[in-house]
ChimeraX commands (.cxc) that place a marker at each C-alpha (Angstrom):
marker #1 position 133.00,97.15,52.99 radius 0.5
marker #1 position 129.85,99.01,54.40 radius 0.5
marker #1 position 128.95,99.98,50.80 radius 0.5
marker #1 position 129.48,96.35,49.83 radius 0.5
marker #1 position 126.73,95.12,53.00 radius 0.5
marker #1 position 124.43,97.90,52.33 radius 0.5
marker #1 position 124.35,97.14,48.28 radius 0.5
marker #1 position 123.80,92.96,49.00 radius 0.5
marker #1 position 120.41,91.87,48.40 radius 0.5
marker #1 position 118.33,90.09,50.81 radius 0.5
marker #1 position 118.30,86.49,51.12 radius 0.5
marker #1 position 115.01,84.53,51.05 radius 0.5
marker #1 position 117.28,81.79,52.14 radius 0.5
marker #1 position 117.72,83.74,55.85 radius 0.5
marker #1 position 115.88,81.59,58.12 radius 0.5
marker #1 position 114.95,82.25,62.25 radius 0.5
marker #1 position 117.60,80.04,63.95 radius 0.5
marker #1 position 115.75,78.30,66.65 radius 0.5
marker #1 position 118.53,76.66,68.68 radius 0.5
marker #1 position 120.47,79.73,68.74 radius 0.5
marker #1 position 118.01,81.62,70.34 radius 0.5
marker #1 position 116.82,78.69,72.70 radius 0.5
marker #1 position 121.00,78.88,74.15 radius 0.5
marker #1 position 120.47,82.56,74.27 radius 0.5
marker #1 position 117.67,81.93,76.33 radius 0.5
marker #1 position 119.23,79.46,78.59 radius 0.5
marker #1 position 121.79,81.99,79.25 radius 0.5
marker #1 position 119.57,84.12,80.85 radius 0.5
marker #1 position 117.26,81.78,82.06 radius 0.5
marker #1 position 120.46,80.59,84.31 radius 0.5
marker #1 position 121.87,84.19,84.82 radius 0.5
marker #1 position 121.68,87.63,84.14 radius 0.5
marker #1 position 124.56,89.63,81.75 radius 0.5
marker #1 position 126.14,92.16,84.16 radius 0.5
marker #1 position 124.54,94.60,82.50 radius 0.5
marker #1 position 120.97,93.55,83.52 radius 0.5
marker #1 position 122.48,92.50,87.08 radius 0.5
marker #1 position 121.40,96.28,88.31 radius 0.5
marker #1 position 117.85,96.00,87.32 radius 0.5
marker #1 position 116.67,93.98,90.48 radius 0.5
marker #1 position 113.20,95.74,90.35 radius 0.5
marker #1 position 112.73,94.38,86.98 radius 0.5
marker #1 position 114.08,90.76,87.38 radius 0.5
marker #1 position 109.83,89.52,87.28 radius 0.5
marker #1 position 109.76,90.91,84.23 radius 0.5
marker #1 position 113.18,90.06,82.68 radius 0.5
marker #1 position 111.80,86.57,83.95 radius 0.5
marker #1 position 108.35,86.69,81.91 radius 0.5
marker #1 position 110.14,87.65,78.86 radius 0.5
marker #1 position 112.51,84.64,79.19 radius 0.5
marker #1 position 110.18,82.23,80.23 radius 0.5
marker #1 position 107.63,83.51,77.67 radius 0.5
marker #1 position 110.15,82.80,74.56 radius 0.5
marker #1 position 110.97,79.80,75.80 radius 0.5
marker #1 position 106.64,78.65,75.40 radius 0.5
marker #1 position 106.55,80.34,72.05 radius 0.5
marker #1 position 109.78,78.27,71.22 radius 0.5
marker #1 position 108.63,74.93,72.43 radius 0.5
marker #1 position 111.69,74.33,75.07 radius 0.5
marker #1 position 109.84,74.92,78.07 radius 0.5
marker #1 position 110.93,71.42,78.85 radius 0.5
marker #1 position 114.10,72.78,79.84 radius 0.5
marker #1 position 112.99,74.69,83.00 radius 0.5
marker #1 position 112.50,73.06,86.19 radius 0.5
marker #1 position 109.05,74.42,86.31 radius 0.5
marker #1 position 108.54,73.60,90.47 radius 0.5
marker #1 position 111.34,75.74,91.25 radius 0.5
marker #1 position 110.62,79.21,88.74 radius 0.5
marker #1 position 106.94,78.54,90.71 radius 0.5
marker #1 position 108.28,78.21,94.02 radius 0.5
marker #1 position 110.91,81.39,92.71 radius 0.5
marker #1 position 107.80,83.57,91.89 radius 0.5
marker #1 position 105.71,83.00,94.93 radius 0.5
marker #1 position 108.89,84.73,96.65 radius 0.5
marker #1 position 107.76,87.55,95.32 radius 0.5
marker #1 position 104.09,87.94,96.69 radius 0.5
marker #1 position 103.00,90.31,99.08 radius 0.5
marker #1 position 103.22,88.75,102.43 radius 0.5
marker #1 position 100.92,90.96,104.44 radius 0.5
marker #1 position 97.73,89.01,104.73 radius 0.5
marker #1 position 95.64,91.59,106.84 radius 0.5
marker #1 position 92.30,92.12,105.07 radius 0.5
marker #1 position 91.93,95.19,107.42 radius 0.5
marker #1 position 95.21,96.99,105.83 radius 0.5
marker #1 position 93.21,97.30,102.67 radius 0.5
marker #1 position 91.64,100.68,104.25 radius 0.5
marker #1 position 95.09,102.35,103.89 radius 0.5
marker #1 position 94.14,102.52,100.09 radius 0.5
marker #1 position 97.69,99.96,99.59 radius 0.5
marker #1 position 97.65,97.61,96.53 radius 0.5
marker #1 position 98.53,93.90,97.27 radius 0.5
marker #1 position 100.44,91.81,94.73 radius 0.5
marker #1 position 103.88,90.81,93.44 radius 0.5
marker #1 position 107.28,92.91,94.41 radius 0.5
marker #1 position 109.42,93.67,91.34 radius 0.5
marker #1 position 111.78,92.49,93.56 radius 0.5
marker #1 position 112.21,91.17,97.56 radius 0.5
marker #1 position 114.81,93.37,98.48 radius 0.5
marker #1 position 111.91,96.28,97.53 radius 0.5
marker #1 position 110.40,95.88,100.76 radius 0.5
marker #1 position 110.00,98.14,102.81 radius 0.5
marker #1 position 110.94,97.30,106.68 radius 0.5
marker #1 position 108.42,96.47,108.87 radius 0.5
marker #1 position 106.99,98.29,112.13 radius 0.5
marker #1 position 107.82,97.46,115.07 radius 0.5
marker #1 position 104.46,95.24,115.71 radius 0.5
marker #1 position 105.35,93.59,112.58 radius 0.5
marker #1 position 102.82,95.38,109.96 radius 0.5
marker #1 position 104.58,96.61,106.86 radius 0.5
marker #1 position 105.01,100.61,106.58 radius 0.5
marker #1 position 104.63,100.44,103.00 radius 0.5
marker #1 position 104.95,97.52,100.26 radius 0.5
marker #1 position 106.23,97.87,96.68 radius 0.5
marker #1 position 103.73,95.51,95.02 radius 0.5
marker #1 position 103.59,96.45,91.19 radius 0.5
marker #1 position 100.69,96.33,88.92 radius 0.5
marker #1 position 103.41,95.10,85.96 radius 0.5
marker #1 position 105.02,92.98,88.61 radius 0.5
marker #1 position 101.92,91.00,89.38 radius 0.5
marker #1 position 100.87,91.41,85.95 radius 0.5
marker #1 position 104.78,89.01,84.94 radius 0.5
marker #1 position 103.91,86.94,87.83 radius 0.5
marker #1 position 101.11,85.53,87.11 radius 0.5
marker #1 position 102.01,84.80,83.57 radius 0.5
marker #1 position 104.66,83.39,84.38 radius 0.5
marker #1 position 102.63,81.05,86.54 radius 0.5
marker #1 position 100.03,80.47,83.70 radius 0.5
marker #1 position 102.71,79.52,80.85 radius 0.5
marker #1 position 104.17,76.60,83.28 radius 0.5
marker #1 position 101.01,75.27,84.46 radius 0.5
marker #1 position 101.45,76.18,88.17 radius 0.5
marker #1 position 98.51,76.02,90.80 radius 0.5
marker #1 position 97.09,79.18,91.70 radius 0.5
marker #1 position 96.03,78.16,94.51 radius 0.5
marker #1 position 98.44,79.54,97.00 radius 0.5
marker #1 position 97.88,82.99,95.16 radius 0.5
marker #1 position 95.69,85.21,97.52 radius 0.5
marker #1 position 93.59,85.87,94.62 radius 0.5
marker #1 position 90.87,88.00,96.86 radius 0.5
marker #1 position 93.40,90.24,98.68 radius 0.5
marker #1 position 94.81,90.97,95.06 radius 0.5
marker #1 position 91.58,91.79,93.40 radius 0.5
marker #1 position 89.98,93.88,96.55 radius 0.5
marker #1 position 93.19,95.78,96.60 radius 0.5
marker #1 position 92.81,96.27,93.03 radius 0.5
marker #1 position 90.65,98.80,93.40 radius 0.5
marker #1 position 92.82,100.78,95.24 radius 0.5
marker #1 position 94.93,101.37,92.15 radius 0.5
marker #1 position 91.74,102.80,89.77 radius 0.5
marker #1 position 91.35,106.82,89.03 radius 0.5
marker #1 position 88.40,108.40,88.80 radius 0.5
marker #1 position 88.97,108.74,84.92 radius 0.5
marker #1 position 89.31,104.92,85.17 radius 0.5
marker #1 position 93.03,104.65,84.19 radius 0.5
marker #1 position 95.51,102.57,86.49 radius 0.5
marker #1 position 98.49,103.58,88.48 radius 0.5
marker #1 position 100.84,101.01,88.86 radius 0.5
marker #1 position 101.96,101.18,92.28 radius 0.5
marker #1 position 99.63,103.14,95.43 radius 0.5
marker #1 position 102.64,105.68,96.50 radius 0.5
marker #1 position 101.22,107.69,93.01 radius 0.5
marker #1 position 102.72,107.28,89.41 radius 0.5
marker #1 position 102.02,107.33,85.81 radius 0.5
marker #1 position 98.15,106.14,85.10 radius 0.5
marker #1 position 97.73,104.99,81.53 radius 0.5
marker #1 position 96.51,102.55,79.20 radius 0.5
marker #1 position 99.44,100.21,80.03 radius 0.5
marker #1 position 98.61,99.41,83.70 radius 0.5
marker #1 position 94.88,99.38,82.81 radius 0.5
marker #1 position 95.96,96.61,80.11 radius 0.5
marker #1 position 97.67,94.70,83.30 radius 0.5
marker #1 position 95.06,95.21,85.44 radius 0.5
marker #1 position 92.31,94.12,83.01 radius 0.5
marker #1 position 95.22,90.80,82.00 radius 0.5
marker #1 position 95.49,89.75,85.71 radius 0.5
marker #1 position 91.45,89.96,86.38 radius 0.5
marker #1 position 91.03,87.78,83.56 radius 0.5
marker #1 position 94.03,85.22,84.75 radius 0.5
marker #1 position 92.14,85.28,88.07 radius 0.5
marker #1 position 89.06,85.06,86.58 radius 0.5
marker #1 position 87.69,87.80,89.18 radius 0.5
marker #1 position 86.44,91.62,87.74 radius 0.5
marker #1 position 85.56,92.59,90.97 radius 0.5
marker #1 position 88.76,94.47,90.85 radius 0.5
marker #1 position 87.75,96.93,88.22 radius 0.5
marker #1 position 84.93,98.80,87.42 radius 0.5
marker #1 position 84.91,97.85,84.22 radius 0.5
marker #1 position 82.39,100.74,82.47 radius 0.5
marker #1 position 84.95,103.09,84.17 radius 0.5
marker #1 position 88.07,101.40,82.74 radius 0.5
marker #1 position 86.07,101.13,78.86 radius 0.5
marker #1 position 85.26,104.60,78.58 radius 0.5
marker #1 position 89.00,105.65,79.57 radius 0.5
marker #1 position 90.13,103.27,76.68 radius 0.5
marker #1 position 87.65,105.13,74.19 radius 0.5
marker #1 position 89.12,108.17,75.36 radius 0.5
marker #1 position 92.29,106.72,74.72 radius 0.5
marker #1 position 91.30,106.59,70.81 radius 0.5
marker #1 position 93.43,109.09,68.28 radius 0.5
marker #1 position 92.35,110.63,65.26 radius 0.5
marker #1 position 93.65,107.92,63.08 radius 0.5
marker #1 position 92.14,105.17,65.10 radius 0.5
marker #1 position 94.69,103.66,66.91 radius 0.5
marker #1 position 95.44,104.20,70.81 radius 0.5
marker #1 position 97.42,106.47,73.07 radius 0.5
marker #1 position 98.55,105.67,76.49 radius 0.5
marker #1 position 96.76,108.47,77.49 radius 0.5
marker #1 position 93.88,110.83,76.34 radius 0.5
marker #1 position 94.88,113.51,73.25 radius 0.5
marker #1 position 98.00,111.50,73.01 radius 0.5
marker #1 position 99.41,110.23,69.56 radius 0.5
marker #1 position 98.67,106.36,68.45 radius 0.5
marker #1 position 101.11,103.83,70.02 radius 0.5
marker #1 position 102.26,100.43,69.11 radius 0.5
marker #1 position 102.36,99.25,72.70 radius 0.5
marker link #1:1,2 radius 0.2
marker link #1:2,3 radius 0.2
marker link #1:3,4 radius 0.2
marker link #1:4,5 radius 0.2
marker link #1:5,6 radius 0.2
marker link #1:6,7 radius 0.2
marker link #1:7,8 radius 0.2
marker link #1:8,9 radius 0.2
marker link #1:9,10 radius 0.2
marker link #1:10,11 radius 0.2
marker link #1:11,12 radius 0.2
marker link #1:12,13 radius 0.2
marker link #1:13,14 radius 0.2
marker link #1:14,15 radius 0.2
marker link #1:15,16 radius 0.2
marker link #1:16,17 radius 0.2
marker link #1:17,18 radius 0.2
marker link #1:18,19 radius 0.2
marker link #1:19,20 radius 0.2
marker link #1:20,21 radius 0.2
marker link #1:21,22 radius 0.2
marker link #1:22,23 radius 0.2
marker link #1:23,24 radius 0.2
marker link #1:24,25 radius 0.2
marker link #1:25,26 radius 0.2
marker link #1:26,27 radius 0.2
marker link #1:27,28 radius 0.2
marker link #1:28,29 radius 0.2
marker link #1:29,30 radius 0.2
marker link #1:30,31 radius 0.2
marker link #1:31,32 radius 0.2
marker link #1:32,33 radius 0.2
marker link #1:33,34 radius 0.2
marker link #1:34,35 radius 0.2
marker link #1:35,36 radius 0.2
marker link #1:36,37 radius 0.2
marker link #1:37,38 radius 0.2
marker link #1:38,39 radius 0.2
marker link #1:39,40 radius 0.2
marker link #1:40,41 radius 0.2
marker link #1:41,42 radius 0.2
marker link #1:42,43 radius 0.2
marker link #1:43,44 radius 0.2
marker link #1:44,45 radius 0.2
marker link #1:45,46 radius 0.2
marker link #1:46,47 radius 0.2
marker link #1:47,48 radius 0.2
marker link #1:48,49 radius 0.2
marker link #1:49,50 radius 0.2
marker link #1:50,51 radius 0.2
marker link #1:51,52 radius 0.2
marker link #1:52,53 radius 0.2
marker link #1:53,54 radius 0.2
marker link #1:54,55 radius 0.2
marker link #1:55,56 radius 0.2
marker link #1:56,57 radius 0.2
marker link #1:57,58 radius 0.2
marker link #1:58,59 radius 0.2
marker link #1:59,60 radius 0.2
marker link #1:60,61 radius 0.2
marker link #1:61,62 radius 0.2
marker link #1:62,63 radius 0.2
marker link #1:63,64 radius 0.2
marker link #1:64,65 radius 0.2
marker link #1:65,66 radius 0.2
marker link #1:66,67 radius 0.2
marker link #1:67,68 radius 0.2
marker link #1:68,69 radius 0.2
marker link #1:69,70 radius 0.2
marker link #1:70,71 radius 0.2
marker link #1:71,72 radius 0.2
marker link #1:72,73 radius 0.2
marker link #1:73,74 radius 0.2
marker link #1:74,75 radius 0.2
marker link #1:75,76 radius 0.2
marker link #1:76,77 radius 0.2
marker link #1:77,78 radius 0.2
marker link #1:78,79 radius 0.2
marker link #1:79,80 radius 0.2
marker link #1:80,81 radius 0.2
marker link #1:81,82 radius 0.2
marker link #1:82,83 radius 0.2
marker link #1:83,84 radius 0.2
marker link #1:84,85 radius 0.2
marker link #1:85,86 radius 0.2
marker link #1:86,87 radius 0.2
marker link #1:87,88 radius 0.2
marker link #1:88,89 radius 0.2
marker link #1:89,90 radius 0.2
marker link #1:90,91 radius 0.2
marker link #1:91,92 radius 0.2
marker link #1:92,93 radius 0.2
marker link #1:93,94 radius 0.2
marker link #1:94,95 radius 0.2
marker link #1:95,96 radius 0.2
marker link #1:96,97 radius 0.2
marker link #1:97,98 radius 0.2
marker link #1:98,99 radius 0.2
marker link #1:99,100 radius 0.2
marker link #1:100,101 radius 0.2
marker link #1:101,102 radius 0.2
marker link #1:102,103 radius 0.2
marker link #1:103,104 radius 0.2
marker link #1:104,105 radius 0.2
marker link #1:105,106 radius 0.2
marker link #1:106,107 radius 0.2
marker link #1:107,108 radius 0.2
marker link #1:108,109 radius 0.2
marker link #1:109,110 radius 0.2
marker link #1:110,111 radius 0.2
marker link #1:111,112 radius 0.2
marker link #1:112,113 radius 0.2
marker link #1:113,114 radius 0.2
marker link #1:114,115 radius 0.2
marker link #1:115,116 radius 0.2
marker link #1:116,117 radius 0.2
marker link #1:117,118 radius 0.2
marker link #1:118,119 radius 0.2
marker link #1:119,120 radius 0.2
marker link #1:120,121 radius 0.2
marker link #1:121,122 radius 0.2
marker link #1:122,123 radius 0.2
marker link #1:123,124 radius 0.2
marker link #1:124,125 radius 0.2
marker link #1:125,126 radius 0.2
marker link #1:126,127 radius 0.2
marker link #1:127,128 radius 0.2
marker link #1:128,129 radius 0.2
marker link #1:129,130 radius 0.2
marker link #1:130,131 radius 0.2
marker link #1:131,132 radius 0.2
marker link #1:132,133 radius 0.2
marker link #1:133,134 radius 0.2
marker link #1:134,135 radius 0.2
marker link #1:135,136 radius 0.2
marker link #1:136,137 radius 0.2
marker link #1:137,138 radius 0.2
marker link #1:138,139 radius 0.2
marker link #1:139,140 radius 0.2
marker link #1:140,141 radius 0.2
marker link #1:141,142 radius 0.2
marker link #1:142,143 radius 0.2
marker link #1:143,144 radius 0.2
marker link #1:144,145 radius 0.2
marker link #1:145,146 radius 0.2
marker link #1:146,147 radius 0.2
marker link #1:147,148 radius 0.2
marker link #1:148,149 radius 0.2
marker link #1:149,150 radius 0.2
marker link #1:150,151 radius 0.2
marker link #1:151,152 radius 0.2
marker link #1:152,153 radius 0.2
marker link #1:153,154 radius 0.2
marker link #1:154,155 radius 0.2
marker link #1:155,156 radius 0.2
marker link #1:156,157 radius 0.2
marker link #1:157,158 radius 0.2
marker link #1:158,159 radius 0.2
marker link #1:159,160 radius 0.2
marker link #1:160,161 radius 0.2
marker link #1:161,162 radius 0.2
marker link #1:162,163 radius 0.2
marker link #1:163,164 radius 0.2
marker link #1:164,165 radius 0.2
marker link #1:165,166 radius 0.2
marker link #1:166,167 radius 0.2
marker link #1:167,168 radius 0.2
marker link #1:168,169 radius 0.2
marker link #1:169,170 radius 0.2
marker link #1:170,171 radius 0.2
marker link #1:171,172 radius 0.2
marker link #1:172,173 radius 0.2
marker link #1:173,174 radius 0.2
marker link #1:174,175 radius 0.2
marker link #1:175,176 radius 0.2
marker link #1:176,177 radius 0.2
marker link #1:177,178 radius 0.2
marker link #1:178,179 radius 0.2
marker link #1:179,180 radius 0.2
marker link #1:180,181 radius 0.2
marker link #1:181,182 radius 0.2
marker link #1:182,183 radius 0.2
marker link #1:183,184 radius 0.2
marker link #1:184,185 radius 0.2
marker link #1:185,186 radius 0.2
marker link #1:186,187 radius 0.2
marker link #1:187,188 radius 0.2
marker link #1:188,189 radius 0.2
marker link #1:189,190 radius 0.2
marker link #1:190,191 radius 0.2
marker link #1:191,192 radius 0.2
marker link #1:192,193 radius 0.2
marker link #1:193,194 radius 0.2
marker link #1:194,195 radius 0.2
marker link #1:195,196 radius 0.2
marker link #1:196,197 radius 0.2
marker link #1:197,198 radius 0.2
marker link #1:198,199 radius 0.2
marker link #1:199,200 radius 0.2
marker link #1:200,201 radius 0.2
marker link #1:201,202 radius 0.2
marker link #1:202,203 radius 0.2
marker link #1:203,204 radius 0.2
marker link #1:204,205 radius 0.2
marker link #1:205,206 radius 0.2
marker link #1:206,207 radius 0.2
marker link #1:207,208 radius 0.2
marker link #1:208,209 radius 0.2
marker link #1:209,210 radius 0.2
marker link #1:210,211 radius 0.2
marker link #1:211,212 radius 0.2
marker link #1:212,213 radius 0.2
marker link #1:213,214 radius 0.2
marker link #1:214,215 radius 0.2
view
């Protein structure tokens, strides 16, 4: 039998099965499989990926879009302080709420888990359904933007320390765009990082002397 499947010749006749995929979406636009259920620091991004196909597929009509706005707001940062930006913490989206940390005693957070790729699936999220950014504090985002830059230009994702690549400078440089604010970035910085970036052949690696990558 595996012979048999391996031996039949493709079918021109296959075709992408639209409707299929849309109920596949709906699934997990309505709830996670158990097997995703764990990945609570990811559910922004599990979220963008769902919401995403759904654009590309034309059913976005099938999402109350009020609520997944109301749903992603959840998510943002609520320390408002401008002052706390001199503790060199990065202001944005949580991968998840239950990621925060606890608060002191006066009420100030010890420490926040705003992500670069969580912020990043947040506001596209909030692009692709046409939501107001107005209750978005774009200006504590992009000042605390900075925070997140190396000296080499690259990104970390998160202000605790982390991987710095091409992938978080690709979300910062995405979510100064969406906001339509570079003060974020120092932007010769971040280009000659990307140069850097540049293999042998061409293409890009995440991070300097590092082999070409699709991502």
């Amino acid at each position: 039998m595996e012979s048999e499947l391996i031996n039949e010749p493709f079918s021109m006749e296959q075709r992408f099965d639209r409707d299929k995929h849309i109920k596949f979406l709906d699934m997990m636009y309505e709830l996670l499989p158990p097997g995703y259920e764990s990945q609570e620091i990811n559910h922004l991004t599990l979220a963008y990926f769902t919401l995403s196909s759904l654009d590309i597929l034309g059913a976005l009509d099938r999402v109350d879009k009020d609520a997944v706005g109301a749903w992603i707001l959840s998510f943002q940062t609520p320390q408002k302080d401008q002052a706390e930006l001199s503790h060199g913490e990065f202001y944005g989206f949580l991968g998840s709420r239950s990621s925060q940390y606890p608060a002191n005693d006066n009420g100030s957070l010890r420490c926040n888990g705003s992500h670069l790729a969580s912020t990043y699936c947040a506001l596209c999220i909030l692009k692709i359904i046409g939501y107001d950014l107005s209750l978005v504090n774009i200006e504590l985002i992009t000042k605390s933007l900075r925070n997140l830059q190396q000296p080499d230009g690259s990104f970390m994702p998160i202000h605790i320390g982390a991987e710095a690549d091409l992938r978080f400078l690709y979300c910062a440089a995405a979510i100064s765009y969406m906001l339509s604010d570079w003060t974020g970035m120092d932007k010769e910085n971040a280009k000659e990082y990307i140069l850097k970036c540049q293999s042998y052949d061409g293409g890009f690696g995440l991070c300097p002397g590092l082999e070409s990558h699709g991502e």
